[in-house]
Backbone as ProteinMPNN parsed JSONL, in Angstrom:
{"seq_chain_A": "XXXXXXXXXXXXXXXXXXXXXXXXXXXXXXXXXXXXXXXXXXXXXXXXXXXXXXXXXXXXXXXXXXXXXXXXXXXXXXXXXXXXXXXXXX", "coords_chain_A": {"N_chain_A": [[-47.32, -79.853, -28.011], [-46.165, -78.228, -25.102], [-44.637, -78.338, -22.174], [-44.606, -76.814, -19.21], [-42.798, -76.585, -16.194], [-43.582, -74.889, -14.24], [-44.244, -71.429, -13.135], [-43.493, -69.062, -15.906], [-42.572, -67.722, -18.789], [-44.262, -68.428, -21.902], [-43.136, -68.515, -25.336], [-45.254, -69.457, -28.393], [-45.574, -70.21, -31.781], [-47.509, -71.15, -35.034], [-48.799, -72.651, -37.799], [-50.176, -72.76, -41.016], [-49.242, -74.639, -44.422], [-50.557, -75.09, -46.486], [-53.641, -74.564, -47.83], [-56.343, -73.683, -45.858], [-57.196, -73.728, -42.019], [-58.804, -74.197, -38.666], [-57.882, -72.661, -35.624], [-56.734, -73.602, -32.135], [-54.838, -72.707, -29.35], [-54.527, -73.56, -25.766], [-53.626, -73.413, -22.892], [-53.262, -76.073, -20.293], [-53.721, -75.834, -16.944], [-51.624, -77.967, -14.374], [-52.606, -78.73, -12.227], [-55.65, -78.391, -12.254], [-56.615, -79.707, -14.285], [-59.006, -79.886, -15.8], [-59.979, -77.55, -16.024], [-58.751, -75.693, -18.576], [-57.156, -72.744, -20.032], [-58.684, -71.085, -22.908], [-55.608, -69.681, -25.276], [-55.594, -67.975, -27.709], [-57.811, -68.355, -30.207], [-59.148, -69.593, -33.378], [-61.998, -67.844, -34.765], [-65.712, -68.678, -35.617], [-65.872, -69.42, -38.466], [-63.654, -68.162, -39.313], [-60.396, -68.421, -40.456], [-56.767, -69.537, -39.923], [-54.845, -68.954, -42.737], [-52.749, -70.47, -45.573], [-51.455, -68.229, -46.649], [-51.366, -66.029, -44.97], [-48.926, -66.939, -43.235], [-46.679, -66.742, -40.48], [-48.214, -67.091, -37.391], [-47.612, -65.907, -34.108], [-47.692, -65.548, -30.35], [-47.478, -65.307, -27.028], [-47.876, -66.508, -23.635], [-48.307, -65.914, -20.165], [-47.976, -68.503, -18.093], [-48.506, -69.145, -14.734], [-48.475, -71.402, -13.339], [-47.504, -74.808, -13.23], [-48.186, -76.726, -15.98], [-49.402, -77.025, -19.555], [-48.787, -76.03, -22.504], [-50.684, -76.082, -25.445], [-51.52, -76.902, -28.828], [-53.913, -76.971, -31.019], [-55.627, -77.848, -34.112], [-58.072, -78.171, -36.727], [-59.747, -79.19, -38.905], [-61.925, -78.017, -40.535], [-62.997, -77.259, -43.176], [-62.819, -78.927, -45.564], [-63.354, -82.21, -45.346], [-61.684, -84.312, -47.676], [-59.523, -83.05, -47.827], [-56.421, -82.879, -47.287], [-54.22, -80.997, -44.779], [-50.971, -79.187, -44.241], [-49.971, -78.697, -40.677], [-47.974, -76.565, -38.548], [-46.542, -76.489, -35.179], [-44.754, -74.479, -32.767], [-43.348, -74.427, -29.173], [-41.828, -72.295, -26.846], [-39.705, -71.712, -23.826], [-39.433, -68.236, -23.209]], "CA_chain_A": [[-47.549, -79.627, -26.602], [-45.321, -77.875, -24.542], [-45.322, -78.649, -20.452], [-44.415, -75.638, -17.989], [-42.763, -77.133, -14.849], [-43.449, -73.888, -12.878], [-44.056, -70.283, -13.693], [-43.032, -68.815, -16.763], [-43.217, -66.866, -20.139], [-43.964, -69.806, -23.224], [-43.751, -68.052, -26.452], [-45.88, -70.402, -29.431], [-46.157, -69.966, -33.442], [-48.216, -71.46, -35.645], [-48.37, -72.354, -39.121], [-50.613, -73.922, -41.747], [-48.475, -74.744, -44.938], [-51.303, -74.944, -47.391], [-55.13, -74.135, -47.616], [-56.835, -73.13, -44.302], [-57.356, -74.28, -41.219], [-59.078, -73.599, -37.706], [-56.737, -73.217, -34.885], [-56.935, -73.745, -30.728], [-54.171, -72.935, -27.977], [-54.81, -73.533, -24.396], [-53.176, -74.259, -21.748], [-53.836, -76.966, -19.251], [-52.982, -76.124, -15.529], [-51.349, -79.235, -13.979], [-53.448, -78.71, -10.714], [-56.877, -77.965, -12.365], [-56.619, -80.151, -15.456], [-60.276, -79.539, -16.465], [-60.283, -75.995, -16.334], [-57.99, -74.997, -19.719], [-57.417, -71.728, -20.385], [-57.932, -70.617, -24.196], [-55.27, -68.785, -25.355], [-56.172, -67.627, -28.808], [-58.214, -69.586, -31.151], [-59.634, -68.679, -34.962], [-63.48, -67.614, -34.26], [-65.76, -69.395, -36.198], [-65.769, -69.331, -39.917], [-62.266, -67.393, -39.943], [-59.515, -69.657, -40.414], [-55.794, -69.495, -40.392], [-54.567, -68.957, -44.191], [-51.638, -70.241, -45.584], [-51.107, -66.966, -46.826], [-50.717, -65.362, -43.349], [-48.133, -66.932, -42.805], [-46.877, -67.408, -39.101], [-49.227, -66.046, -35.999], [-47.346, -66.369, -32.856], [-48.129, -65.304, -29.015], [-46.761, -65.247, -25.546], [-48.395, -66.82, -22.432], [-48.215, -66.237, -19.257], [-48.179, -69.446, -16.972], [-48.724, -68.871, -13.402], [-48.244, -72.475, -12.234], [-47.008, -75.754, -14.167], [-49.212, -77.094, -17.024], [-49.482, -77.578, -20.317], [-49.616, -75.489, -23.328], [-51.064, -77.013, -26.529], [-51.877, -76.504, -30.198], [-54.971, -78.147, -32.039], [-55.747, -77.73, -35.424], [-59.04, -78.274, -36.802], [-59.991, -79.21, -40.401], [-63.406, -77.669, -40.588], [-63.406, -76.482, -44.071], [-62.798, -79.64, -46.393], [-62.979, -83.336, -44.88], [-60.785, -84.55, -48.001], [-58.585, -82.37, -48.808], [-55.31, -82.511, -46.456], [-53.267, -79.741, -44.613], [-49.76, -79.377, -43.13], [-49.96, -77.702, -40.16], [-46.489, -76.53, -37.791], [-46.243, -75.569, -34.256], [-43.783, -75.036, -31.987], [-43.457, -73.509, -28.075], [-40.967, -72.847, -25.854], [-39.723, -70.939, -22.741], [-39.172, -66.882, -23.708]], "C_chain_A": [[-46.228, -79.232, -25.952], [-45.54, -77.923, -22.96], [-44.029, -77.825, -19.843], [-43.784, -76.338, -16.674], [-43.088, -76.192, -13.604], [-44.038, -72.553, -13.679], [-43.239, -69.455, -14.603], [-43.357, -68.113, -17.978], [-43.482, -68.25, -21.668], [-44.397, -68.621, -24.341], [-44.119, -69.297, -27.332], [-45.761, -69.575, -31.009], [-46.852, -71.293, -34.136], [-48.378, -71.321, -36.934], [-49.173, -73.142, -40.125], [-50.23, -73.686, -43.302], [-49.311, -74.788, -46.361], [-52.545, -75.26, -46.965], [-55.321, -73.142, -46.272], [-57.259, -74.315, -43.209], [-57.925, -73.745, -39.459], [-57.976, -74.14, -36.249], [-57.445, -72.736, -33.116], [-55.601, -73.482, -30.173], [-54.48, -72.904, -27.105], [-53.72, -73.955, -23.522], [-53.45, -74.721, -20.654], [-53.349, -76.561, -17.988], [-52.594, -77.27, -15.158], [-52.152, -79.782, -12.502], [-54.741, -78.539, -10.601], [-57.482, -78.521, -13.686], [-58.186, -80.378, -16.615], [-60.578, -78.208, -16.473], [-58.904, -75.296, -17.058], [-58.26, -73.581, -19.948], [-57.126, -71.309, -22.153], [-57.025, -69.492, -24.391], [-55.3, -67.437, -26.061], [-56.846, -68.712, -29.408], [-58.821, -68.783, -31.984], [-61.531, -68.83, -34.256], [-63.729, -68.594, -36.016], [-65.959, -68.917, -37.691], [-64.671, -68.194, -40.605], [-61.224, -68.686, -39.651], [-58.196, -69.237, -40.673], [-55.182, -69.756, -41.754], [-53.333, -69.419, -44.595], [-50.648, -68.816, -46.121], [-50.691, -66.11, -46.071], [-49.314, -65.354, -42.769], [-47.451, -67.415, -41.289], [-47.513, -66.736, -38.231], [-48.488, -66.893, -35.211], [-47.911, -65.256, -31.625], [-46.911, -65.581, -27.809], [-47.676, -65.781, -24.789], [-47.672, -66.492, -21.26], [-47.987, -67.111, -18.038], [-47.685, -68.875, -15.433], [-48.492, -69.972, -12.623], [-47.794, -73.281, -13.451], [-48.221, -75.943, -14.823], [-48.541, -77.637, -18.366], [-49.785, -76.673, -22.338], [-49.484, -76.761, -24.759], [-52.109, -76.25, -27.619], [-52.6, -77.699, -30.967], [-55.508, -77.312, -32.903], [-57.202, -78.63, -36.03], [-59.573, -77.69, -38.728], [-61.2, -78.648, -40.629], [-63.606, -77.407, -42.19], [-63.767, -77.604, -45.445], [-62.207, -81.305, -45.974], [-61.587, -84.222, -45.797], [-59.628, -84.327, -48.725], [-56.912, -82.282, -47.17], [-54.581, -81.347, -46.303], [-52.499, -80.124, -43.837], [-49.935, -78.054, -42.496], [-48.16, -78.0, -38.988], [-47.106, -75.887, -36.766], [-45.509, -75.714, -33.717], [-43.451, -74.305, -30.732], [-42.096, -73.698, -27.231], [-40.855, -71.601, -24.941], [-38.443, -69.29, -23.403], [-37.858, -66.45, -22.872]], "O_chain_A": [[-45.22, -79.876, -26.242], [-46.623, -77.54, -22.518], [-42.834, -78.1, -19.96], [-44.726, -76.721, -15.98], [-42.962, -76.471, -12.411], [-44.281, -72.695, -14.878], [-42.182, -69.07, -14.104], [-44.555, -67.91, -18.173], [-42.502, -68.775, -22.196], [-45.452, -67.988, -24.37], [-43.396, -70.275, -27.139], [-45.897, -68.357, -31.125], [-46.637, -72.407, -33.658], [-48.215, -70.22, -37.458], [-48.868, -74.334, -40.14], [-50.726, -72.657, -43.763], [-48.667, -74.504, -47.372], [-52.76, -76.007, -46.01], [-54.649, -72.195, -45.861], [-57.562, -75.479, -43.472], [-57.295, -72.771, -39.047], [-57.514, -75.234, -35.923], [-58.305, -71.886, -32.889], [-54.888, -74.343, -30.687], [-55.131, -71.86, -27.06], [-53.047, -74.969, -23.707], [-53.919, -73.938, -19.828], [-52.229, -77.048, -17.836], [-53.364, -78.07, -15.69], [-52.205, -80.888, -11.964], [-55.295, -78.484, -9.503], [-58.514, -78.075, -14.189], [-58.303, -80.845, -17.748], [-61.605, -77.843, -17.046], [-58.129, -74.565, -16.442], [-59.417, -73.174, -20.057], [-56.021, -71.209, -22.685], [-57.323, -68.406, -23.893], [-55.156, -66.308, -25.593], [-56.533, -69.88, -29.18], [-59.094, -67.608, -31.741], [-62.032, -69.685, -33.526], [-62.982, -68.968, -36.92], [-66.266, -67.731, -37.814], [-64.668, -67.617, -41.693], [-61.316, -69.61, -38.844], [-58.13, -68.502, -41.659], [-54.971, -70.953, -41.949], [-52.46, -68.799, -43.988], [-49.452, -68.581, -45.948], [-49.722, -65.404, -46.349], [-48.69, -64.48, -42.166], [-47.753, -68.559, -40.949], [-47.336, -65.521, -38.324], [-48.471, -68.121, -35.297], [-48.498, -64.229, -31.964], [-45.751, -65.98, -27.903], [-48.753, -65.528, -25.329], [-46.465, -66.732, -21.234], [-47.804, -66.539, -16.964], [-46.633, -68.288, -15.178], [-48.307, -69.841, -11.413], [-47.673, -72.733, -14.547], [-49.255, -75.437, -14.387], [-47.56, -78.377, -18.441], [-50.753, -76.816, -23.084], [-48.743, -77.713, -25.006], [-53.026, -75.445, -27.453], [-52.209, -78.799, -31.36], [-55.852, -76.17, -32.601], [-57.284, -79.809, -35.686], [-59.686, -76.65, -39.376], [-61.591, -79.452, -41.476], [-64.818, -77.35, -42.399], [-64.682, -77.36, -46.232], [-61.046, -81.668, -46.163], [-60.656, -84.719, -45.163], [-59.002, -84.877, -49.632], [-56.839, -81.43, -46.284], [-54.25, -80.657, -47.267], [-52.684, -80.964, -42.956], [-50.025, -76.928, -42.985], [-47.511, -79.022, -38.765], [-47.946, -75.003, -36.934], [-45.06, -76.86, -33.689], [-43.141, -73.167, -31.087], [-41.472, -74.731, -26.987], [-41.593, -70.625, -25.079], [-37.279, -69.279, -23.802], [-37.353, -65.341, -23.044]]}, "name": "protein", "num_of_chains": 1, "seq": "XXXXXXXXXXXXXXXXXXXXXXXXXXXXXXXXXXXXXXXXXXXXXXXXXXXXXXXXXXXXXXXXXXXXXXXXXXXXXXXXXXXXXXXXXX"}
């Protein structure tokens, strides 16, 4: 999670270190905290590979908030993955 105090550029990457995995960014406004905006996320039954490698992005923020990276095992309850992210101001 990365938190915006104001208007700004947040670049993010993303990384899952082995297998696959389904991925979410959004970011939370701090003034509207139920209305998240997605930023990207894997549609369903495509999944970030570790093969890919890293997928990063840029945001926008328009006011303070919240961006954030969730990761989503969908493919194999016991099989573990390392996933990396990391955001900051561009």
């Amino acid at each position: 999670m990365f938190a915006a105090t104001g208007p700004c550029s947040i670049a993010w990457d993303l990384r899952v270190c082995s297998r696959e995995v389904a991925y979410e960014v959004t970011f939370v406004p701090a003034d509207a905290p139920d209305t998240p905006t997605v930023v990207q996320a894997s549609e369903k039954g495509q999944y970030l590979k570790a093969e890919d490698g890293i997928i990063s992005g840029t945001f926008e923020s328009k006011s303070a908030g919240s961006l954030k990276c969730s990761f989503s095992n969908e493919c194999a309850w016991f099989k573990a993955r390392l996933c990396c992210c990391r955001a900051g101001l561009v």
